[in-house]
PDB file with one MODEL, atoms N, CA, C and O in Angstrom:
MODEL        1
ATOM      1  N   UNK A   1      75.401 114.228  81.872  1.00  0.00           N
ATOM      2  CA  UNK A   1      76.009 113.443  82.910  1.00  0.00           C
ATOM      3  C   UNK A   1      76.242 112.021  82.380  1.00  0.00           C
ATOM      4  O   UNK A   1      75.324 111.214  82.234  1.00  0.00           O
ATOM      5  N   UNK A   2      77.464 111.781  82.115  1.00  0.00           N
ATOM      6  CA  UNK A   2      77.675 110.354  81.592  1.00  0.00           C
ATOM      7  C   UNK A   2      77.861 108.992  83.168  1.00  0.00           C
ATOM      8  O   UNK A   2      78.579 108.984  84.168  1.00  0.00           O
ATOM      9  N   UNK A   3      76.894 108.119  82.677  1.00  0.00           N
ATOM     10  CA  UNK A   3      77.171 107.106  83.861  1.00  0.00           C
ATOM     11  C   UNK A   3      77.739 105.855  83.355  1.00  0.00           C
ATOM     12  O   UNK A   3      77.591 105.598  82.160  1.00  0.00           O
ATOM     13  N   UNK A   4      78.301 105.139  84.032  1.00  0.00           N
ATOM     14  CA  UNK A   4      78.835 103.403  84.271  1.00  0.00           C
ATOM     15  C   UNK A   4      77.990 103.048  84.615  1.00  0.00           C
ATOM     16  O   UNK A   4      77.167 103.847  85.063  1.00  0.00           O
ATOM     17  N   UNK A   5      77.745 101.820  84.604  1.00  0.00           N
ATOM     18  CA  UNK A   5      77.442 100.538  85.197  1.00  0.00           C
ATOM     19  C   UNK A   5      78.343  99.142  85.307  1.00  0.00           C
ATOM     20  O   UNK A   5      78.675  98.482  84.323  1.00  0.00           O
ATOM     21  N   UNK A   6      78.621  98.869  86.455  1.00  0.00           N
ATOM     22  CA  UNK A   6      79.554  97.592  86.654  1.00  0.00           C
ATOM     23  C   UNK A   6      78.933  96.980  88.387  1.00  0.00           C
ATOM     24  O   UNK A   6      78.759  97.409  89.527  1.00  0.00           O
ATOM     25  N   UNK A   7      78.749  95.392  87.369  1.00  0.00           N
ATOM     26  CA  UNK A   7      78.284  94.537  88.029  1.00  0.00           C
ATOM     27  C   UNK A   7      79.104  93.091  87.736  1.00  0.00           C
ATOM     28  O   UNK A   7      79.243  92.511  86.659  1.00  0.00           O
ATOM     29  N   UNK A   8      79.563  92.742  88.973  1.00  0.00           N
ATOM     30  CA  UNK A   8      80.255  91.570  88.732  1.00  0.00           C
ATOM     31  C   UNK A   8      80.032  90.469  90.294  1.00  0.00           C
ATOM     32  O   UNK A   8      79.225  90.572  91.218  1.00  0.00           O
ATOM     33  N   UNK A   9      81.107  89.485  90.044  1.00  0.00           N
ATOM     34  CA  UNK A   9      81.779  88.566  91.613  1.00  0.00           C
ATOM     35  C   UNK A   9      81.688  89.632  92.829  1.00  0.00           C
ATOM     36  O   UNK A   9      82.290  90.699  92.711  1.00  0.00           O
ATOM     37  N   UNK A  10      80.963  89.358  93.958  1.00  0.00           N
ATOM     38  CA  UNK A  10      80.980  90.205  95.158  1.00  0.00           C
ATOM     39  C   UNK A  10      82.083  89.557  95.644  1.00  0.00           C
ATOM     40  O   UNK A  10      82.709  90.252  96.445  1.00  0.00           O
ATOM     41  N   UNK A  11      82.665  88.182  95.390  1.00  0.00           N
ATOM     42  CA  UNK A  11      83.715  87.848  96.472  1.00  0.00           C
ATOM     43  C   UNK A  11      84.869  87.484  95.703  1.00  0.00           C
ATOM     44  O   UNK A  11      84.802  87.326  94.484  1.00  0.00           O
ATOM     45  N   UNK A  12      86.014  87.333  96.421  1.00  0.00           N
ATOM     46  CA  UNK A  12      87.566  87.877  95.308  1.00  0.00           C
ATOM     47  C   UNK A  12      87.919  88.239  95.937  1.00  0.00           C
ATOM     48  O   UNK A  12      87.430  89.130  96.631  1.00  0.00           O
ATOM     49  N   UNK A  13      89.205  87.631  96.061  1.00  0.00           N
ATOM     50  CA  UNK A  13      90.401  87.972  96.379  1.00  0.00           C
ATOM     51  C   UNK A  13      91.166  89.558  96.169  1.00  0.00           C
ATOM     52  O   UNK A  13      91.567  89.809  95.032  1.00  0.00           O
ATOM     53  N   UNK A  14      91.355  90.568  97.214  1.00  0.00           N
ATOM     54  CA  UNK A  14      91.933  91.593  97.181  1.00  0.00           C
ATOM     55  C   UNK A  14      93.239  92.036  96.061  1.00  0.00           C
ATOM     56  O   UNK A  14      93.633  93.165  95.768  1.00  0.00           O
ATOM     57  N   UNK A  15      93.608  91.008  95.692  1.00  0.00           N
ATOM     58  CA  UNK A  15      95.070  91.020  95.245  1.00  0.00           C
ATOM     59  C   UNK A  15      94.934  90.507  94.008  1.00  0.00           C
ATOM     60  O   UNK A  15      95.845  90.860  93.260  1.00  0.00           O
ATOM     61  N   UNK A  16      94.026  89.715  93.459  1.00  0.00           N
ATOM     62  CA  UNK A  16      93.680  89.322  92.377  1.00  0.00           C
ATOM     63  C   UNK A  16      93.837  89.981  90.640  1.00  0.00           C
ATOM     64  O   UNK A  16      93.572  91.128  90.277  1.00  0.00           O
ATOM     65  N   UNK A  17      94.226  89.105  89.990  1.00  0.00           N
ATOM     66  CA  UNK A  17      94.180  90.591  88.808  1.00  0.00           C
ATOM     67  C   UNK A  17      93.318  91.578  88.806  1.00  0.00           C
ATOM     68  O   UNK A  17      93.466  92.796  88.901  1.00  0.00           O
ATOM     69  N   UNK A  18      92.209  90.767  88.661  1.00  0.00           N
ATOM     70  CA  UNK A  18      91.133  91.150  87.888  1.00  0.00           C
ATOM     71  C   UNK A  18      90.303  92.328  88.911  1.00  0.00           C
ATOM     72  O   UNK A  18      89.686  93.319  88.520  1.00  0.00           O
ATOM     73  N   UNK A  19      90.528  91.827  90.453  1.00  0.00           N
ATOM     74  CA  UNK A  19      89.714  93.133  91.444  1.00  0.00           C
ATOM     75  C   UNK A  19      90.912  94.274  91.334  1.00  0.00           C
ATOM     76  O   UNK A  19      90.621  95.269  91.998  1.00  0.00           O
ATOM     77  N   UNK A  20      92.157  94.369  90.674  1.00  0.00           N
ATOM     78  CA  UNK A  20      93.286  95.173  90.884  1.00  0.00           C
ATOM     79  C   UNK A  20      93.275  96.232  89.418  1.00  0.00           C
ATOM     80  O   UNK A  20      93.648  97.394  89.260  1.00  0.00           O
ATOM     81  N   UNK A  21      92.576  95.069  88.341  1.00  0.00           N
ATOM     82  CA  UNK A  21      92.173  95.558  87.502  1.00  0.00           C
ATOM     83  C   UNK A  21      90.868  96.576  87.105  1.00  0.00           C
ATOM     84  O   UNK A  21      90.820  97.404  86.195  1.00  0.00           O
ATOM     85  N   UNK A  22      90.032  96.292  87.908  1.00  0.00           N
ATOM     86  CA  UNK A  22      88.362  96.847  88.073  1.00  0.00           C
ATOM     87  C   UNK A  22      89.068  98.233  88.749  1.00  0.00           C
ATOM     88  O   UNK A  22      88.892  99.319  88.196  1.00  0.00           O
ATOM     89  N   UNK A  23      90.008  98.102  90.178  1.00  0.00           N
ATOM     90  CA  UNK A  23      90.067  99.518  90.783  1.00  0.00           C
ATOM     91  C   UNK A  23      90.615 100.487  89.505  1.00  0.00           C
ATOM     92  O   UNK A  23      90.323 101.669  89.321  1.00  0.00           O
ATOM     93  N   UNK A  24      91.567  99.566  88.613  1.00  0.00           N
ATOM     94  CA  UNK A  24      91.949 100.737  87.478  1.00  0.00           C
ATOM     95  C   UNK A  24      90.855 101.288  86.692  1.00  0.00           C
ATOM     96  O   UNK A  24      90.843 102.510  86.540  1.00  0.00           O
ATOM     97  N   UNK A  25      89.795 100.476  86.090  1.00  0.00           N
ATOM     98  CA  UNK A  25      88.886 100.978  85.268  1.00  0.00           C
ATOM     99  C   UNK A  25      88.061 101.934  86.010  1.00  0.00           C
ATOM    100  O   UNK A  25      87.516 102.872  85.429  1.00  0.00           O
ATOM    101  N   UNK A  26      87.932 101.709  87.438  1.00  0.00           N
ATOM    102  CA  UNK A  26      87.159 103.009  88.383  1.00  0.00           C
ATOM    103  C   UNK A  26      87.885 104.302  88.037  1.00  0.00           C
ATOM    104  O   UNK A  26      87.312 105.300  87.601  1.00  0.00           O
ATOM    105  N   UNK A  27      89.429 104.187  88.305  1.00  0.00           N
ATOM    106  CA  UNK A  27      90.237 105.191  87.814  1.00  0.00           C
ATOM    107  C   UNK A  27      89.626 106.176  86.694  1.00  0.00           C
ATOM    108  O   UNK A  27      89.210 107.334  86.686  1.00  0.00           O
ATOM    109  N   UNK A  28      89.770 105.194  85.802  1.00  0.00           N
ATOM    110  CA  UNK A  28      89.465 105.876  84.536  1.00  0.00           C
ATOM    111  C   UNK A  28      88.082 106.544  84.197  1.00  0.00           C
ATOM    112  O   UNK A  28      87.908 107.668  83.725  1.00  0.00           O
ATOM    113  N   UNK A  29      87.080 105.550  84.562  1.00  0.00           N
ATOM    114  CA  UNK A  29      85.683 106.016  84.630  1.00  0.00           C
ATOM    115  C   UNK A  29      85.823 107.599  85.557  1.00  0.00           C
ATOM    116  O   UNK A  29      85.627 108.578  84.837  1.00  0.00           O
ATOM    117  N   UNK A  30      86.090 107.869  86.825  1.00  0.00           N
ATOM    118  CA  UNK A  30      86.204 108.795  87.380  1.00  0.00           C
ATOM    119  C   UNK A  30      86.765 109.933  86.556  1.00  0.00           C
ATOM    120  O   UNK A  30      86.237 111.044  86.534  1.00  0.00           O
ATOM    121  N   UNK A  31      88.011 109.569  85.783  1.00  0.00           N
ATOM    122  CA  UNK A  31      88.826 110.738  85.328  1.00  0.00           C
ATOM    123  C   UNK A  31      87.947 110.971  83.925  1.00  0.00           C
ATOM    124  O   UNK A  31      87.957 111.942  83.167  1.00  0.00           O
ATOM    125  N   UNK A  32      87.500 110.246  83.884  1.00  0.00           N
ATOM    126  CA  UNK A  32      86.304 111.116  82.325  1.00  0.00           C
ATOM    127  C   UNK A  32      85.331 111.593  82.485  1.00  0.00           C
ATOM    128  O   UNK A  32      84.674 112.142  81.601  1.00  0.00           O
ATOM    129  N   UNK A  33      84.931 111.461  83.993  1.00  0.00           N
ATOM    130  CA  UNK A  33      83.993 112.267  85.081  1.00  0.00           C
ATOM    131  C   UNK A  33      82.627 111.163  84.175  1.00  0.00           C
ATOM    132  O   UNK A  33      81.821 111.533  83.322  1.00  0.00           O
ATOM    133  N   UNK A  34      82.811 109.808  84.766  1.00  0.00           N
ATOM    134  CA  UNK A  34      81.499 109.361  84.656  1.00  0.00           C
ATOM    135  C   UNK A  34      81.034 108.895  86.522  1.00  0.00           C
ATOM    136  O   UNK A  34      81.895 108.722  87.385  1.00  0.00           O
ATOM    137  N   UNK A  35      79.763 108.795  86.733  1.00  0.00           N
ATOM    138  CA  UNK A  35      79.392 108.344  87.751  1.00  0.00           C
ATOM    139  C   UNK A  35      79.062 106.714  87.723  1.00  0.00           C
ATOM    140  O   UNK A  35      78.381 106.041  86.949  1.00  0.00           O
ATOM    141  N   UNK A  36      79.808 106.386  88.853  1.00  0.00           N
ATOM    142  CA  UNK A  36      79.372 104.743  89.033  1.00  0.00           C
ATOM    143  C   UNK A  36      78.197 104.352  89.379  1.00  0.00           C
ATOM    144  O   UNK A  36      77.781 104.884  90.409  1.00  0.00           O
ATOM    145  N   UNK A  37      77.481 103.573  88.856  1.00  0.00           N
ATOM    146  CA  UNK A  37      76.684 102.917  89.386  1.00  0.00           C
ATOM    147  C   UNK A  37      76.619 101.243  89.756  1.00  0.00           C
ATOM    148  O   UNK A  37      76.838 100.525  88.781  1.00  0.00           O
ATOM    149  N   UNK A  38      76.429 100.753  90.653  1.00  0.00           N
ATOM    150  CA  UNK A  38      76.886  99.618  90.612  1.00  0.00           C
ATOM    151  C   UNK A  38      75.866  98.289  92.303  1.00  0.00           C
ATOM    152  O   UNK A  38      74.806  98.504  92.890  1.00  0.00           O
ATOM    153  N   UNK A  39      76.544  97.488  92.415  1.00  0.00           N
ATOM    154  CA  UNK A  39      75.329  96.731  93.133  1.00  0.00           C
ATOM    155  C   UNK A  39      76.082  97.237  94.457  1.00  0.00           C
ATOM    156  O   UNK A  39      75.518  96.649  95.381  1.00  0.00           O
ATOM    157  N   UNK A  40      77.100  98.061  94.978  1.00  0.00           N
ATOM    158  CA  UNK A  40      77.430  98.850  96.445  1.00  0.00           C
ATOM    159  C   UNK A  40      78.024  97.463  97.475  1.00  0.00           C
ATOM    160  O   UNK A  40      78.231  97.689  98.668  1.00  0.00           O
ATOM    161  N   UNK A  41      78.312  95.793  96.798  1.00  0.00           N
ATOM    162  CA  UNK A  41      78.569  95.156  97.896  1.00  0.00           C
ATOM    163  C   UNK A  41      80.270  94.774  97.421  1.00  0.00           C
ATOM    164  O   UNK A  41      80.854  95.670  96.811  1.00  0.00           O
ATOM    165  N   UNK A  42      80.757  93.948  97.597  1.00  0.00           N
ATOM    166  CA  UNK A  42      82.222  93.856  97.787  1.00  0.00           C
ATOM    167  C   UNK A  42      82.804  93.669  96.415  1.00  0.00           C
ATOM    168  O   UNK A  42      82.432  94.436  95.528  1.00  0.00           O
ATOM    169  N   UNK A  43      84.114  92.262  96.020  1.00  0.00           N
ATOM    170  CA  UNK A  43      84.262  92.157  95.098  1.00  0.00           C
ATOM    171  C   UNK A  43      84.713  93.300  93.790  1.00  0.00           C
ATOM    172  O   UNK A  43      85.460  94.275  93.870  1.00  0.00           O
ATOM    173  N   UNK A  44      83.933  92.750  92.559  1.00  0.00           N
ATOM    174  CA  UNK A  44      84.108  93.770  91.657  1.00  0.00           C
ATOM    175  C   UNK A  44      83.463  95.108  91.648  1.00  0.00           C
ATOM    176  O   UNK A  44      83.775  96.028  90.891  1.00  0.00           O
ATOM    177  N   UNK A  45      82.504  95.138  92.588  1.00  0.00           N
ATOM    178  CA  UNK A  45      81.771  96.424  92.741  1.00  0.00           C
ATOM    179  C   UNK A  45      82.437  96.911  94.100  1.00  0.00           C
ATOM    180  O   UNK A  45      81.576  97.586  94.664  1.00  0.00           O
ATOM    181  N   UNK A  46      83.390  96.875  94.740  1.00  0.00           N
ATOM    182  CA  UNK A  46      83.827  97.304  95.962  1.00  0.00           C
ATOM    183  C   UNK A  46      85.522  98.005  94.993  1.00  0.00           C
ATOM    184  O   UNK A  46      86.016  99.094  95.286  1.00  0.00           O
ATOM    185  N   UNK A  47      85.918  97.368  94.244  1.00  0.00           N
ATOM    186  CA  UNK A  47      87.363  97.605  93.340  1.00  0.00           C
ATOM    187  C   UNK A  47      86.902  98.959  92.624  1.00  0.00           C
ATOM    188  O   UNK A  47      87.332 100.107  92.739  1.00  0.00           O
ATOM    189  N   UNK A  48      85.433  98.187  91.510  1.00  0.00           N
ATOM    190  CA  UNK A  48      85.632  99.952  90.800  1.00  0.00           C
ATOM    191  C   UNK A  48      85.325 101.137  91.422  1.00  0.00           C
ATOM    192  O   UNK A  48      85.741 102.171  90.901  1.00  0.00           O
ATOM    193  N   UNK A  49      84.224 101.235  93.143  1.00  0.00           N
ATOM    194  CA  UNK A  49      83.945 101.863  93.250  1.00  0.00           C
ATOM    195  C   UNK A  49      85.511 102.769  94.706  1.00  0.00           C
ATOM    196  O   UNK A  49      85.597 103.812  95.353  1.00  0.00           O
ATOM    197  N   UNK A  50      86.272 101.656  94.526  1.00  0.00           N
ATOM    198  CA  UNK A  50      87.235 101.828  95.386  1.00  0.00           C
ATOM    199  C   UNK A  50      88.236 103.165  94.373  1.00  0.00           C
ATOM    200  O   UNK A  50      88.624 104.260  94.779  1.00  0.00           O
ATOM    201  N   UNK A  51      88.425 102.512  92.929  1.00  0.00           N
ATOM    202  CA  UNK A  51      89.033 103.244  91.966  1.00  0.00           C
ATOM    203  C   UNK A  51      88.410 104.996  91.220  1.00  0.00           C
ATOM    204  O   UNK A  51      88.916 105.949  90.627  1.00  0.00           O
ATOM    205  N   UNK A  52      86.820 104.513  91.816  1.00  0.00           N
ATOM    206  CA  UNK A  52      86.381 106.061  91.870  1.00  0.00           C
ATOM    207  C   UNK A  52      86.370 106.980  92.843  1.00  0.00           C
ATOM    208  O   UNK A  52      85.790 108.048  92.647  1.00  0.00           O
ATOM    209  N   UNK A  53      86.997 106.717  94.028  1.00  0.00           N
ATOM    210  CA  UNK A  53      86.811 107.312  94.978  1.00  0.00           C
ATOM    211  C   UNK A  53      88.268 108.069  95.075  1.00  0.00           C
ATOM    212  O   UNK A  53      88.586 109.223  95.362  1.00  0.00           O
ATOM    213  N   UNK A  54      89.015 106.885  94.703  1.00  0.00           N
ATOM    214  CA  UNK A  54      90.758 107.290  94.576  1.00  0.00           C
ATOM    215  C   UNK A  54      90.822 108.618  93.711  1.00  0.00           C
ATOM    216  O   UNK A  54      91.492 109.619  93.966  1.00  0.00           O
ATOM    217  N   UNK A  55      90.168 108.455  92.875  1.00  0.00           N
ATOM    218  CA  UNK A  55      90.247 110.035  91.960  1.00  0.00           C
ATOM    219  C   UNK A  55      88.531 111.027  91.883  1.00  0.00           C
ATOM    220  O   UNK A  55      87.889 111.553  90.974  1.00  0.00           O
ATOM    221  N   UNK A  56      88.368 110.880  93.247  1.00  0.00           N
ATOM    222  CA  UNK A  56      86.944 111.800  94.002  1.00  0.00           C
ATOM    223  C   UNK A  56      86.287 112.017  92.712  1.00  0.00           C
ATOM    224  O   UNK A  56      86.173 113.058  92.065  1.00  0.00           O
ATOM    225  N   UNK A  57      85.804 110.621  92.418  1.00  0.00           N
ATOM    226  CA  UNK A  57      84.659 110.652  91.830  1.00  0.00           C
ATOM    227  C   UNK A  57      83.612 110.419  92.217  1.00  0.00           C
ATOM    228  O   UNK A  57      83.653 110.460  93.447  1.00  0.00           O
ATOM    229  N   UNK A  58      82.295 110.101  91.743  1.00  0.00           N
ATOM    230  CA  UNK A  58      80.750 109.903  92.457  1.00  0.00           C
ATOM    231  C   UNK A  58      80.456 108.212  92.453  1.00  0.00           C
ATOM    232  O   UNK A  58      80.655 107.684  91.359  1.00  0.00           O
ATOM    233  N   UNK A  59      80.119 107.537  93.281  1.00  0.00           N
ATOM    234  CA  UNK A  59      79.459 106.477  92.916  1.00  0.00           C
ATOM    235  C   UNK A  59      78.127 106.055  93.763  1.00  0.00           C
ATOM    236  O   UNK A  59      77.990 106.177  94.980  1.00  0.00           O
ATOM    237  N   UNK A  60      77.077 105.476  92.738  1.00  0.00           N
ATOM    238  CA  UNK A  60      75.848 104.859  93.491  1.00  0.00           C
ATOM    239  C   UNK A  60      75.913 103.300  93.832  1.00  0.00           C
ATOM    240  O   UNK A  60      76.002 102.458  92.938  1.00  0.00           O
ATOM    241  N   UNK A  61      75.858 102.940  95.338  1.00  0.00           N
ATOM    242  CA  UNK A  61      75.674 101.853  95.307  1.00  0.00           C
ATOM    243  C   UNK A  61      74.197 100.748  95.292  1.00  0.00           C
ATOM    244  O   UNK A  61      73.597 100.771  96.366  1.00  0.00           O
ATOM    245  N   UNK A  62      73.857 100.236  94.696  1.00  0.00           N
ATOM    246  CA  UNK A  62      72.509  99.697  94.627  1.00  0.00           C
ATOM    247  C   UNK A  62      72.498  98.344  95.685  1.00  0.00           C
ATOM    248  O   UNK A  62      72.903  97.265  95.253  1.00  0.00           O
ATOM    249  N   UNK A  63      72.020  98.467  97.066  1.00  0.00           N
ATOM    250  CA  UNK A  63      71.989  97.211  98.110  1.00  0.00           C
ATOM    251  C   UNK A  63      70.198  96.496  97.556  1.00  0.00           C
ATOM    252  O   UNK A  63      69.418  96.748  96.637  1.00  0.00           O
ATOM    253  N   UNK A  64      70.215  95.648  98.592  1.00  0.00           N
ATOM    254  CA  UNK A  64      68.954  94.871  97.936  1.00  0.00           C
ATOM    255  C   UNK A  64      68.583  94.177  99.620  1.00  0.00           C
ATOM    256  O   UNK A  64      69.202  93.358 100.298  1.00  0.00           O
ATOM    257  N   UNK A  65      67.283  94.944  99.876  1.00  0.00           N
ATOM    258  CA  UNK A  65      66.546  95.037 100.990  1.00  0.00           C
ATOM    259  C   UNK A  65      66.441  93.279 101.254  1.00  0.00           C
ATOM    260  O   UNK A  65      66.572  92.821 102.389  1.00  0.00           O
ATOM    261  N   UNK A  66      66.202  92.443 100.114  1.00  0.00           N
ATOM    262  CA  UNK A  66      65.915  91.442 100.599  1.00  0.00           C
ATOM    263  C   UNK A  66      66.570  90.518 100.040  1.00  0.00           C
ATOM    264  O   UNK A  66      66.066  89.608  99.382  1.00  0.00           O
ATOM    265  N   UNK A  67      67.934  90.703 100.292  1.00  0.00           N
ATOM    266  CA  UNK A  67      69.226  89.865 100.491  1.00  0.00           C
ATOM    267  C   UNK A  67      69.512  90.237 102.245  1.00  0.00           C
ATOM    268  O   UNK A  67      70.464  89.787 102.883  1.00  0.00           O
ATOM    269  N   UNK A  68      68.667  90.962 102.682  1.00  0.00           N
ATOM    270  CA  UNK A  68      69.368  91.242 104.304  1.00  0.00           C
ATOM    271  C   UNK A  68      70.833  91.564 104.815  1.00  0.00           C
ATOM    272  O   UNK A  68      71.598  91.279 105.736  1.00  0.00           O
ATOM    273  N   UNK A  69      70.773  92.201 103.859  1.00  0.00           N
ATOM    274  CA  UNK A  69      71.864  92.954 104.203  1.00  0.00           C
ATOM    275  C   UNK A  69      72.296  94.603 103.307  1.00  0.00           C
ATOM    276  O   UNK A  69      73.199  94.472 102.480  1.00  0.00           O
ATOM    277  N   UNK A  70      71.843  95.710 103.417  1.00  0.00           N
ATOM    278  CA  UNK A  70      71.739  97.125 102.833  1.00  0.00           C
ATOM    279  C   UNK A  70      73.023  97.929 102.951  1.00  0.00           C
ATOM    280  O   UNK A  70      73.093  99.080 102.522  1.00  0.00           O
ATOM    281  N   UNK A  71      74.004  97.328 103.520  1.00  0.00           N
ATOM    282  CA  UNK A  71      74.983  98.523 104.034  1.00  0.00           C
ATOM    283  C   UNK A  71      76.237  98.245 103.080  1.00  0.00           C
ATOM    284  O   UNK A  71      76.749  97.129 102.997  1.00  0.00           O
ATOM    285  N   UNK A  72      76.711  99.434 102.321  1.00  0.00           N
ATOM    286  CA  UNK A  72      77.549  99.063 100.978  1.00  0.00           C
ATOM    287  C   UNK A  72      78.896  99.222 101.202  1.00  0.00           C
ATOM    288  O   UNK A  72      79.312  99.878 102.157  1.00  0.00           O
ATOM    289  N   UNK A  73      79.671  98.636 100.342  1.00  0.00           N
ATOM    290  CA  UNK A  73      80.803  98.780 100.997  1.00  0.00           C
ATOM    291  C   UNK A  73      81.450 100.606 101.017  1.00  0.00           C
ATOM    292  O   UNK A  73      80.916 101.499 100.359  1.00  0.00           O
ATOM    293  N   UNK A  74      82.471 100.775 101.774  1.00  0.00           N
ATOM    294  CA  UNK A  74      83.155 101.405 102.335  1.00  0.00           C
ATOM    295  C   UNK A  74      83.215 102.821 100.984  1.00  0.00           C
ATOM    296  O   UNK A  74      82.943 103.986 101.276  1.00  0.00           O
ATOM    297  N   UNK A  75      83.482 102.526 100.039  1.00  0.00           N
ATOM    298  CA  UNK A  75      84.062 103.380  98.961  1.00  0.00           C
ATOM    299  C   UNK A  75      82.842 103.718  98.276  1.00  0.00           C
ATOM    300  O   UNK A  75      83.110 104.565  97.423  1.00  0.00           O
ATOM    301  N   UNK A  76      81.857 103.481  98.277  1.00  0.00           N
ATOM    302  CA  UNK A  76      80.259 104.016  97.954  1.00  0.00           C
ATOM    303  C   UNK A  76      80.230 105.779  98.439  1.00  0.00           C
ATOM    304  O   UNK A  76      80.355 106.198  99.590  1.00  0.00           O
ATOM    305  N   UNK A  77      80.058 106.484  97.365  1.00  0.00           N
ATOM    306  CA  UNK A  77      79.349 107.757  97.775  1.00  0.00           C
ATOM    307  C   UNK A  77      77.771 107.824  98.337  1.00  0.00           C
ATOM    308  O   UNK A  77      77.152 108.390  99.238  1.00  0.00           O
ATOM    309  N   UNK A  78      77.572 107.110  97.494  1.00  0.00           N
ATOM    310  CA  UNK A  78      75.576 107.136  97.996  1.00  0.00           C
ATOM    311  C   UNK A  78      74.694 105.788  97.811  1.00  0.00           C
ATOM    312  O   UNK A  78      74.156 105.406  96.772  1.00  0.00           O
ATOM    313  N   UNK A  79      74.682 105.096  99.225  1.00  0.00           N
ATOM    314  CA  UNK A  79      73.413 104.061  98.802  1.00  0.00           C
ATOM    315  C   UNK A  79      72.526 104.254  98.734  1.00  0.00           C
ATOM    316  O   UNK A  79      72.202 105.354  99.181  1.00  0.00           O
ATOM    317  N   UNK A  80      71.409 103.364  98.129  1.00  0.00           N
ATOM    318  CA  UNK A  80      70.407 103.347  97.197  1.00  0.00           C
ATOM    319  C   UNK A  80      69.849 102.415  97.709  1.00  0.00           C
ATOM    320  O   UNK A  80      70.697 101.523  97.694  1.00  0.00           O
ATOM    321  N   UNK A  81      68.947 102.028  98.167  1.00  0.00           N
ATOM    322  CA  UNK A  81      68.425 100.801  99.003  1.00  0.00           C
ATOM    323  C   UNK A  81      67.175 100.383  98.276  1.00  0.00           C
ATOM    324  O   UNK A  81      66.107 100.963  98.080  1.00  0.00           O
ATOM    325  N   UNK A  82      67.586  99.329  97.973  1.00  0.00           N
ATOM    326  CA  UNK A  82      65.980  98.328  96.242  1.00  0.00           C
ATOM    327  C   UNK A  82      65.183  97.723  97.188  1.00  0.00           C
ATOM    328  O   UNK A  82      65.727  97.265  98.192  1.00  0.00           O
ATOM    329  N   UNK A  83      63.805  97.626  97.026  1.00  0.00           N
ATOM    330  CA  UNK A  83      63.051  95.882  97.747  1.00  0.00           C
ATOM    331  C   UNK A  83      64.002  94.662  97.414  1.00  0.00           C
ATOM    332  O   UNK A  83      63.699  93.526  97.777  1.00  0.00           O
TER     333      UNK A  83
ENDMDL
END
């Protein structure tokens, strides 16, 4: 089972290269059938895991109990909830 990891900016602009760019590399990660893993909140981890979902791939999102707030974004297959 080959995995990713991508961790970046939670906040960014939708339209931006670089979050337009991340949904492509989700693309790709998906189509070589790797699983995402990633921190599950917006930004660059909301793009690639947006780009793995586009081609029904798997992704883990990792939230963090004590940032107060656990719920990942939208395109997450499975959260993972840390202390």
């Amino acid at each position: 089972m080959k995995k990713a990891t991508i961790f970046g900016a939670a906040r960014m602009d939708k339209n931006c290269k670089e979050y337009l760019d991340t949904i492509e590399i989700g693309r790709i990660l998906a189509k070589k059938e790797y699983i995402l893993h990633n921190g599950g909140y917006g930004g660059v981890m909301e793009a690639s895991a947006k780009g793995i979902k586009e081609e029904n791939g798997k992704s883990y999102g990792f939230t963090c109990q004590s940032f107060g707030y656990t719920t990942a974004n939208k395109y997450i297959t499975e959260t993972v909830i840390c202390l």
